[in-house]
C-alpha positions as CSV (number, residue, x, y, z in Angstrom):
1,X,77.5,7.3,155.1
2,X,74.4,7.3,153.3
3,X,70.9,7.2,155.5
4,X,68.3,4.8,155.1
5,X,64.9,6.1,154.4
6,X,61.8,5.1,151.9
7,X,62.4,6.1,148.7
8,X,60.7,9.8,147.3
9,X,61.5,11.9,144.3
10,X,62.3,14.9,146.5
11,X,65.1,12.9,148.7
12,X,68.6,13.5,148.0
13,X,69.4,10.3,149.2
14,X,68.3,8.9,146.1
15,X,71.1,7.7,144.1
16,X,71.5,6.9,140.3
17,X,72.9,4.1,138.3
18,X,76.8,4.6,137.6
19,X,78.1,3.0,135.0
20,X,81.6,1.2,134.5
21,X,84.5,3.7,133.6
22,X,85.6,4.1,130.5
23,X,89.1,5.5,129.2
24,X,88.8,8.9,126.8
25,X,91.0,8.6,123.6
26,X,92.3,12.4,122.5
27,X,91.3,13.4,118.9
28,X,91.4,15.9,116.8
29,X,87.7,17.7,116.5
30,X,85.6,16.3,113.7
31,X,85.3,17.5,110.3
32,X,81.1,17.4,110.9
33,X,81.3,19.7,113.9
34,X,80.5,23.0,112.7
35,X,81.8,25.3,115.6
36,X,79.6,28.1,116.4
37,X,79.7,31.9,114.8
38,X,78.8,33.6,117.7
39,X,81.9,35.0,119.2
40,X,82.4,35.4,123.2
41,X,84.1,38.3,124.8
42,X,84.8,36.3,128.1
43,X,84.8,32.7,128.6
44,X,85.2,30.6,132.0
45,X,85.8,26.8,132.5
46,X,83.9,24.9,135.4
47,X,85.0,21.8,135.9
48,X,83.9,19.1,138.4
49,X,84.6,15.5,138.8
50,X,83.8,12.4,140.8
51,X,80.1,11.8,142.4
52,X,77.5,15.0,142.7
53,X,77.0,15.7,145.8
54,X,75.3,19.1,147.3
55,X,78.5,20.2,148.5
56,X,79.5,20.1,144.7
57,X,76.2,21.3,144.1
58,X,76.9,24.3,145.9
59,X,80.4,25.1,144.4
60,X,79.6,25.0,141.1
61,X,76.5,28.0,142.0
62,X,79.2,29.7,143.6
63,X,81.3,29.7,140.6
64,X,78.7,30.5,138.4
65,X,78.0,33.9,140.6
66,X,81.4,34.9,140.2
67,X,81.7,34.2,136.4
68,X,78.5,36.8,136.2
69,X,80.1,39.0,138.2
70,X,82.9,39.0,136.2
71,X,81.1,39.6,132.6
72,X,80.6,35.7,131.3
73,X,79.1,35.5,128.6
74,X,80.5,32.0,127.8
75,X,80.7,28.9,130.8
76,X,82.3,25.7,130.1
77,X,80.5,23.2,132.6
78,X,83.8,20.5,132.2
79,X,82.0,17.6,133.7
80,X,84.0,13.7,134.9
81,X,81.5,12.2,137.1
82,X,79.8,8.2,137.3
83,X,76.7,10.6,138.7
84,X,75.2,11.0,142.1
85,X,72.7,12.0,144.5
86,X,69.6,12.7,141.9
87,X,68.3,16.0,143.7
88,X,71.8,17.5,143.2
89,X,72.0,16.4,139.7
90,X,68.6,18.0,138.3
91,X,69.3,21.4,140.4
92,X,72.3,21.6,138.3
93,X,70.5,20.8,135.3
94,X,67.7,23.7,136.1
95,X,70.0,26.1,137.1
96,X,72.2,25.5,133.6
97,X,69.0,25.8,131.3
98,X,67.6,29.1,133.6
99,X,71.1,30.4,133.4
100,X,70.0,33.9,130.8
101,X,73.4,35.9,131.1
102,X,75.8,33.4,129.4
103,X,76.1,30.4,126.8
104,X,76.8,27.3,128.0
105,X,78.8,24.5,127.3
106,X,78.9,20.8,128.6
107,X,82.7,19.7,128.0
108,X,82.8,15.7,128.8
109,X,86.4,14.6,127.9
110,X,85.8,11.4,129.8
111,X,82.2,10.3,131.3
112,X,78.8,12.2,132.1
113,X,77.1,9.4,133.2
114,X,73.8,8.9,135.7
115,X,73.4,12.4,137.1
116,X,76.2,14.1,135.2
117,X,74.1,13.2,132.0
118,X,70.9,14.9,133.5
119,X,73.6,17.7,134.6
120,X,74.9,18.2,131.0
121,X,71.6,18.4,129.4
122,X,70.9,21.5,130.7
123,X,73.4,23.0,129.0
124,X,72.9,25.2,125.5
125,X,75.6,22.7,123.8
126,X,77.3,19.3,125.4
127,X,81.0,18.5,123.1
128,X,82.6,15.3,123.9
129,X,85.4,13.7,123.6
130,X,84.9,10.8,120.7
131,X,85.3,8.1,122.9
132,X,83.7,9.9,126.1
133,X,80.5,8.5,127.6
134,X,77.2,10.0,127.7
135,X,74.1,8.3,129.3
136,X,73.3,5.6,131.8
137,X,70.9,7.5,134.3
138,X,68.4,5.2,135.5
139,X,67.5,6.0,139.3
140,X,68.4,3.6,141.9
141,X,67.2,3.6,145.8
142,X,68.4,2.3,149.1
143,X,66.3,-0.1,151.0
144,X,65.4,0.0,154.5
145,X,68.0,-3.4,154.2
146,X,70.7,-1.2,153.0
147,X,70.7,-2.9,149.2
148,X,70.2,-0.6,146.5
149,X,68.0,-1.6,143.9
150,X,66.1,-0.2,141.0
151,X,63.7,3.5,142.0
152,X,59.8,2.9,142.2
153,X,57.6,3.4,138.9
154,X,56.2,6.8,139.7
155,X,60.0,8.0,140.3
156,X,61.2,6.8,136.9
157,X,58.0,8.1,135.6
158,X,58.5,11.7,136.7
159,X,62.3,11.6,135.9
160,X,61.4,10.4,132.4
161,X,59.3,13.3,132.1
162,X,61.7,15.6,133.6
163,X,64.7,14.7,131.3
164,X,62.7,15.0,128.5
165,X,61.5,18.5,129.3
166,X,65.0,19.6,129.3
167,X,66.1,17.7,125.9
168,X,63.4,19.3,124.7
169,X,64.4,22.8,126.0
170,X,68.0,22.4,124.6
171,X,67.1,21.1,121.2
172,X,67.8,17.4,121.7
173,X,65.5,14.1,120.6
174,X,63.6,13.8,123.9
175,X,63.2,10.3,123.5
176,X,67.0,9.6,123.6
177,X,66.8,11.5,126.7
178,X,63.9,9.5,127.8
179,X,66.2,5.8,127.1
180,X,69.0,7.2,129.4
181,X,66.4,6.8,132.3
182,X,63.8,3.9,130.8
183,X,65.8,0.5,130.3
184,X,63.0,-0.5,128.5
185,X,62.2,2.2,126.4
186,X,63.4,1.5,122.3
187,X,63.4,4.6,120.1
188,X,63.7,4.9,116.4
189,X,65.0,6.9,113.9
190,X,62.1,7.7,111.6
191,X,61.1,9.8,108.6
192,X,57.6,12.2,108.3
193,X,56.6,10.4,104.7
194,X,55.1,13.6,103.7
195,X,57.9,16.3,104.8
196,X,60.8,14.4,105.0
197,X,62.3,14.9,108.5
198,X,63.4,12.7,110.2
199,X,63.8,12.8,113.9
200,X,64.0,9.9,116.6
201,X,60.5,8.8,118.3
202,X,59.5,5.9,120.3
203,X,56.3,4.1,119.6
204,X,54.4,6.1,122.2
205,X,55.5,9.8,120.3
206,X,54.5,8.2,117.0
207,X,51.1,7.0,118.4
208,X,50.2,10.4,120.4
209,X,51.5,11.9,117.2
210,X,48.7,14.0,115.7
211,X,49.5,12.1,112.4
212,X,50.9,9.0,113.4
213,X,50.7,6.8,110.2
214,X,53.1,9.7,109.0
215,X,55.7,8.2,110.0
216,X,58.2,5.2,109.0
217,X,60.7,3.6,110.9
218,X,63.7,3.4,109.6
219,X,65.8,2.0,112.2
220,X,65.8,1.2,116.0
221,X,69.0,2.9,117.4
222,X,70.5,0.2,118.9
223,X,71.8,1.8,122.4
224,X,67.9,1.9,123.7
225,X,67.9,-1.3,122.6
226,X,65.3,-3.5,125.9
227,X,67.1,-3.8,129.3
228,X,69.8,-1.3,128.7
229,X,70.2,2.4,129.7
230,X,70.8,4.3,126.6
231,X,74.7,5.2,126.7
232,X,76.3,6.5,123.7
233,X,80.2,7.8,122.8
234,X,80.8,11.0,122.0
235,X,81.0,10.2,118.4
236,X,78.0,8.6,118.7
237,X,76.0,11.1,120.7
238,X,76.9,13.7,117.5
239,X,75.1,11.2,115.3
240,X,72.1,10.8,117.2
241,X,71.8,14.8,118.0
242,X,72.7,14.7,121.9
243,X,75.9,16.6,121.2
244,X,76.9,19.5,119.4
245,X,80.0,18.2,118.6
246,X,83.1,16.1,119.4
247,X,86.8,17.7,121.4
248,X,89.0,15.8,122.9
249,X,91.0,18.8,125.0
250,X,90.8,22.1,126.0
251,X,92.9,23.3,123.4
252,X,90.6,22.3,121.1
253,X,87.9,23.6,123.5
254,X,89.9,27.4,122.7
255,X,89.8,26.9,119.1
256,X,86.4,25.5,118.9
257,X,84.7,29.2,120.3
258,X,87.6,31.2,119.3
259,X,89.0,31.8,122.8
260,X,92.1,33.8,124.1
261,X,94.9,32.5,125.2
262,X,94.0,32.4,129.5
263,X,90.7,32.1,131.2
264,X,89.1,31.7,134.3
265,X,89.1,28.4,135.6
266,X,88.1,26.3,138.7
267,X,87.8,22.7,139.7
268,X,86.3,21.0,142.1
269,X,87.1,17.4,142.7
270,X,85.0,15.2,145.1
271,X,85.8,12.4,147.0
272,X,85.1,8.7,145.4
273,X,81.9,9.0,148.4
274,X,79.2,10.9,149.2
């Protein structure tokens, strides 16, 4: 049972959006995914599913201590969660892009959505399967009437600025990252008319842009399009730079980093409530 109290960024009992599920469809990895070069000498699989809560919160440190102790150097974070309580979900997050001993990977064969989209983009690298889900995180509190409904301004305002922070840190468009959180939020894919890149900016990057008539629009992406939480596939999420690359098992999860045959692995599997 969840307690009522007013709504603060710090309170755990602060719960995102979750989406509707979605069925994964297994595929072969993609032609356009280069796998990595770097080779790892010992790899361990994480995998956690339904809501985050801090008891899952907790497991998944403990795991992480014992794949250092045990020489890591490579930790799949598998993730199949609708999301969570929001405190639990951006620890995880921080302690994934703090993590200095090991690469990691966030494997979603079938959904990262709300908080288990924050979760994953702490990770070095986030593979999906083609027709996994990735997105949907806008916060949500509970009234003092019980009703959930949509988090106060300066809560979506500092989680904005959080996610993007940690796209940021991890390579990704922060503005995709951003449209997970703001329903409002429309980013385009545009092109610097004097170098050439192109990138994906809202109107707010391109106008606090030191250059801003630099830059053409070439196209809104049409998941952040007004009153939507930007949620992509995994194919999708390739295409747009939020993913490294699309696999559908964990067979191709061995082939993709060049793994032996066995590995450490653990799983945690929560209860449908908090």
């Amino acid at each position: 049972m969840m307690v009522r109290q007013p709504a603060t960024f710090s309170s755990i009992r602060i719960w995102l959006v979750m989406a509707v599920l979605f069925a994964a469809a297994a595929c072969a990895v993609r032609a356009q995914d280069d796998p990595p070069a770097r080779s790892f000498r010992k790899a361990v699989l994480i995998r956690f599913e339904g809501p985050i809560t801090p008891l899952l919160e907790q497991f998944v440190y403990r795991k992480l201590d014992v794949a250092q102790d045990q020489g890591a150097d490579l930790v799949i974070i598998e993730i199949d969660s609708p999301g969570g309580y929001l405190d639990a979900s951006l620890n995880l997050a921080d302690r994934f892009l703090a993590l200095d001993w090991a690469h990691t990977v966030a494997f979603v064969p079938r959904e990262a959505l709300s908080g288990a989209a924050i979760a994953a983009l702490g990770c070095n690298e986030i593979v999906m399967a083609p027709e996994a889900h990735l997105g949907d995180a806008g916060p949500i509190s509970q009234g003092e009437d019980a009703l959930f409904r949509h988090a106060p301004e300066k809560i979506r305002s500092e989680l904005a600025l959080r996610v993007r922070d940690l796209a940021e840190a991890t390579g990704r468009p922060p503005a995709l990252a951003e449209a997970m959180v703001d329903m409002d939020l429309v980013v385009y894919r545009v092109r610097n008319e004097n170098t050439g890149v192109e990138t994906f900016l809202s109107d707010h990057d391109i106008e606090s842009s030191d250059a801003p008539e630099d830059w053409d629009k070439l196209q809104p992406v049409q998941e952040s399009r007004e009153k939507h939480f930007l949620t992509v596939t995994g194919r999708r999420a390739v295409e747009l730079e939020l993913a490294e690359g699309t696999v559908a098992t964990r067979d191709e999860i061995k082939l993709r980093y060049a793994l032996e045959a066995t590995y450490s692995s653990w799983n945690h599997r929560a209860s449908t409530r908090p």
